[in-house]
C-alpha positions as a Markdown table, in Angstrom:
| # | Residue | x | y | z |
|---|---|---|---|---|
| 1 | Unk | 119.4 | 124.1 | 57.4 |
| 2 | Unk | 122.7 | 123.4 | 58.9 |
| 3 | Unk | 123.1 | 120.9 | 55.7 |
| 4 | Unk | 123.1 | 124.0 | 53.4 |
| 5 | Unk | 125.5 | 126.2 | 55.3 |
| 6 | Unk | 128.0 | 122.6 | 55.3 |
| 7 | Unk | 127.0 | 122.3 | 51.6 |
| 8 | Unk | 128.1 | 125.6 | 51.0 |
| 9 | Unk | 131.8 | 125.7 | 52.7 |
| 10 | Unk | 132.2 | 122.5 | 50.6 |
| 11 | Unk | 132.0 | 124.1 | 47.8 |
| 12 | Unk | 133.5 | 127.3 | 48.8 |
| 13 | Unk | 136.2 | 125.7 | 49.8 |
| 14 | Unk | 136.2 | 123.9 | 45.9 |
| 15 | Unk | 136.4 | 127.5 | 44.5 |
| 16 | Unk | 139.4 | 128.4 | 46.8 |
| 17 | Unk | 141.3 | 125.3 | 45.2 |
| 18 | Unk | 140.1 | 126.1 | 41.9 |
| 19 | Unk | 141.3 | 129.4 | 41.9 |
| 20 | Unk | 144.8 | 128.0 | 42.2 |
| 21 | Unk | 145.0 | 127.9 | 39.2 |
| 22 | Unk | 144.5 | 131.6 | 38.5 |
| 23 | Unk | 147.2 | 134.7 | 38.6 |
| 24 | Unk | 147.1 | 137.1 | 41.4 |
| 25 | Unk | 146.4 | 140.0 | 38.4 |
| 26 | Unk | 143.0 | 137.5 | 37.5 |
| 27 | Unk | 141.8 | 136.7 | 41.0 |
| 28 | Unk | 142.1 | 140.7 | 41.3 |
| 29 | Unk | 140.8 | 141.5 | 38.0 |
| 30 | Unk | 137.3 | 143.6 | 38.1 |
| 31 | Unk | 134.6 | 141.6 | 36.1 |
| 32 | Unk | 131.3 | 142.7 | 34.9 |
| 33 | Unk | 128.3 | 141.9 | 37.5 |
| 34 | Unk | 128.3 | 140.7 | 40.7 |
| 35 | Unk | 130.3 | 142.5 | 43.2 |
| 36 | Unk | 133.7 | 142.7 | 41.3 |
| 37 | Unk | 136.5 | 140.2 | 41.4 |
| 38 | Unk | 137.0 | 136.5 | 42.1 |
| 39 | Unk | 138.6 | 137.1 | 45.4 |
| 40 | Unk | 136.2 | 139.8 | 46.7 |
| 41 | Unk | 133.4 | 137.9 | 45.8 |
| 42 | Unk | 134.7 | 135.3 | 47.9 |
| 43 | Unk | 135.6 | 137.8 | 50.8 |
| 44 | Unk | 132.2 | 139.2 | 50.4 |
| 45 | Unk | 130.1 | 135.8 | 50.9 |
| 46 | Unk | 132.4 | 135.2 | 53.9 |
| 47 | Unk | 131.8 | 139.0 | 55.6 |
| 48 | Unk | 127.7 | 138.7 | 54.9 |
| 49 | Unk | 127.8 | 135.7 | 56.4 |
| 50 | Unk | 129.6 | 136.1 | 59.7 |
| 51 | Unk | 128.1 | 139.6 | 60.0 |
| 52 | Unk | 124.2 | 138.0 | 60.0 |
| 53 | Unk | 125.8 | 135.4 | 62.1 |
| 54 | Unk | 127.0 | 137.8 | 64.8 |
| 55 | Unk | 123.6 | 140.0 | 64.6 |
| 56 | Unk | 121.3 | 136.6 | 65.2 |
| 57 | Unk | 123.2 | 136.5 | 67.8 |
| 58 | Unk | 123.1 | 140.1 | 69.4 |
| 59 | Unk | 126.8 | 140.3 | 69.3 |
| 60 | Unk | 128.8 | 143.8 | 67.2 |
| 61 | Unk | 129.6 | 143.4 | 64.1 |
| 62 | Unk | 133.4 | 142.9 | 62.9 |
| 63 | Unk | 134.3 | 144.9 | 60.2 |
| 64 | Unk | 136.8 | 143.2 | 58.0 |
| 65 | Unk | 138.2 | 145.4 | 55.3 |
| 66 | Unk | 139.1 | 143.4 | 51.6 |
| 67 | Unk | 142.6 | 145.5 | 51.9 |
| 68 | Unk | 143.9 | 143.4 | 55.2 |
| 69 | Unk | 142.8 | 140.2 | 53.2 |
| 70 | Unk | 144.2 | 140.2 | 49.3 |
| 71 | Unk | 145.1 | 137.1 | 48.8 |
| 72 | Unk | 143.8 | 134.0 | 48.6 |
| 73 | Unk | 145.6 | 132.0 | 51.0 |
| 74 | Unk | 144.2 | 135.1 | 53.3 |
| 75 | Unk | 140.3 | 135.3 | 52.5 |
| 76 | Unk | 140.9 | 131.3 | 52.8 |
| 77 | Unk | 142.2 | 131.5 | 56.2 |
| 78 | Unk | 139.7 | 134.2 | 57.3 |
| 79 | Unk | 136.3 | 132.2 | 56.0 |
| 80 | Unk | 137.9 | 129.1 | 57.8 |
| 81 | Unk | 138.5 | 131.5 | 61.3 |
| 82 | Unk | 135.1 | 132.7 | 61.0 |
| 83 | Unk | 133.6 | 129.2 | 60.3 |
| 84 | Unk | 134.2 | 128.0 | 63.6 |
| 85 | Unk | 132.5 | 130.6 | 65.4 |
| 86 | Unk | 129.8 | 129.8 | 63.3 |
| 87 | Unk | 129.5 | 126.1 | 63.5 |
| 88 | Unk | 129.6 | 126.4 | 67.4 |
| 89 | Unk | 126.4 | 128.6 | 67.1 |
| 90 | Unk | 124.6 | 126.3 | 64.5 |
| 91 | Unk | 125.1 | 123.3 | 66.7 |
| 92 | Unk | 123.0 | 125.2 | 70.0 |
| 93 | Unk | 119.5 | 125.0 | 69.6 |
| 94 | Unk | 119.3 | 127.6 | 66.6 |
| 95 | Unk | 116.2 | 125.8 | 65.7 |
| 96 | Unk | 114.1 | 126.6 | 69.0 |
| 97 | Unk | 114.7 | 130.1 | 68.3 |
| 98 | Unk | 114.4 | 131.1 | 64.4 |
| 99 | Unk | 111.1 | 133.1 | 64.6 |
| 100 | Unk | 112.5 | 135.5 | 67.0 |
| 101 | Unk | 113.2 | 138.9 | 65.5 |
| 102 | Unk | 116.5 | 140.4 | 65.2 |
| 103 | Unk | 117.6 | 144.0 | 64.4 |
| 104 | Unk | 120.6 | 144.3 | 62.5 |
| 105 | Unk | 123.0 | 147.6 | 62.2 |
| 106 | Unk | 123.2 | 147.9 | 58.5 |
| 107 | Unk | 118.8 | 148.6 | 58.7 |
| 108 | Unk | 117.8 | 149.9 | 61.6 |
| 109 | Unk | 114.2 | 150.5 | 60.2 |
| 110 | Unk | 113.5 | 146.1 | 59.6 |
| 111 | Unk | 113.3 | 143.2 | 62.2 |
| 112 | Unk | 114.0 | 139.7 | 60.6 |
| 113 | Unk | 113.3 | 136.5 | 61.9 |
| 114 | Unk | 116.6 | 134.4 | 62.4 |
| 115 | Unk | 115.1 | 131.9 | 60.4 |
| 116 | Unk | 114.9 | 133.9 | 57.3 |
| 117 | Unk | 117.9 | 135.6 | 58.2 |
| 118 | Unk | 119.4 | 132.2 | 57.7 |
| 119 | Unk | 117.7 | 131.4 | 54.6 |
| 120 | Unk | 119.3 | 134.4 | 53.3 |
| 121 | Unk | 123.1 | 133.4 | 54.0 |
| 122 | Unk | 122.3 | 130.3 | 52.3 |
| 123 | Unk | 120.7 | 132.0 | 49.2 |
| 124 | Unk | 123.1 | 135.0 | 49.1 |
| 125 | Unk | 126.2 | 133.0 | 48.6 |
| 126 | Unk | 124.5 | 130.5 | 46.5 |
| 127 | Unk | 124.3 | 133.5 | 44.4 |
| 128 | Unk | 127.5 | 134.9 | 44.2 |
| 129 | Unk | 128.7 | 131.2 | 43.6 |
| 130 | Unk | 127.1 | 131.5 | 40.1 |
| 131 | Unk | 128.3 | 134.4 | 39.4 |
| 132 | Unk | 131.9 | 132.8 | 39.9 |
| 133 | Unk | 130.1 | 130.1 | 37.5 |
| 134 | Unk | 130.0 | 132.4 | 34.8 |
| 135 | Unk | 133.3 | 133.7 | 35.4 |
| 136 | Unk | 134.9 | 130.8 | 34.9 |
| 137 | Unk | 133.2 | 130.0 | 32.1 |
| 138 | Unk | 134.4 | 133.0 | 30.4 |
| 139 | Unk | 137.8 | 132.2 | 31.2 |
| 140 | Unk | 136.9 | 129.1 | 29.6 |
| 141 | Unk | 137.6 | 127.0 | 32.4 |
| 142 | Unk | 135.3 | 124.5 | 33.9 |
| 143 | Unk | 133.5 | 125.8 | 37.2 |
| 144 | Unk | 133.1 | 124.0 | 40.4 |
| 145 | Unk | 129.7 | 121.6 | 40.4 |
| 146 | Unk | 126.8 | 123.2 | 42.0 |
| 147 | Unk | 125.0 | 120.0 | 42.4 |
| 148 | Unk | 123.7 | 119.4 | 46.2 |
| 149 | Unk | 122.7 | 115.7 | 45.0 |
| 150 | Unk | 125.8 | 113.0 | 46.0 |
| 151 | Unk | 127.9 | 115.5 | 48.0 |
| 152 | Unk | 129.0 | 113.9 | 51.2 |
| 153 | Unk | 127.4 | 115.9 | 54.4 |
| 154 | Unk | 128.6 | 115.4 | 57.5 |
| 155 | Unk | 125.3 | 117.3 | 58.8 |
């Protein structure tokens, strides 16, 4: 598992140098489907995932709000903050614990195992990431490879 959370950052951080290339106004821009614009969508994948991190974990959720992180050096800096928290909880022994259940805020009325809590990071930002696939393709620029195959893993 912790090979899909490391394949994921490697290519999230791919889509934060890719969007170097973009203007503020298009990073900003609201697009049709997913969640809005390039650098929400990238704020949202990094505030799902720290807030299922922190609720397999029985800690309160943070709240970040999109306003106190518009730009992209700042939703950059914030995913790499947050990552560390939650490389230091991947590295205990997640493993020995997924099928316990874990109540989250947002739905008080569903348990979820951690382990499919998990599963769901993974799959949610995989996800948005090809929705940003599209995007870029409609702004006829080449997208960032989603192929897992010959990426180097530290994991």
């Amino acid at each position: 598992m912790i090979k899909f959370f490391e394949y994921n950052w490697q290519v999230r951080d791919q889509w934060f140098t890719w969007c170097h290339q973009l203007t503020t106004e298009e990073l900003l821009k609201n697009r049709l489907g997913g969640v809005g614009s390039i650098l929400y969508t990238l704020f949202h994948i990094i505030d799902v995932e720290y807030s299922w991190i922190r609720a397999i974990q029985g800690k309160e959720d943070i709240v970040v709000q999109f306003a106190d992180y518009h730009t992209l050096d700042q939703v950059k800096s914030l995913s790499n903050h947050f990552r560390t928290d939650i490389i230091d909880f991947l590295d205990t022994k997640a493993d020995e614990i997924k099928h316990e259940l874990v109540s989250v805020p947002w739905d008080k009325e569903e348990l979820y195992t951690r382990d499919d809590i998990l599963h769901h990071i993974i799959a949610h930002e995989i996800h948005h990431i090809g929705q940003l696939s599209v995007w870029a393709r409609e702004l006829k620029l080449i997208p960032i490879s989603a192929h897992f195959i010959g990426r180097k893993l530290n994991f």
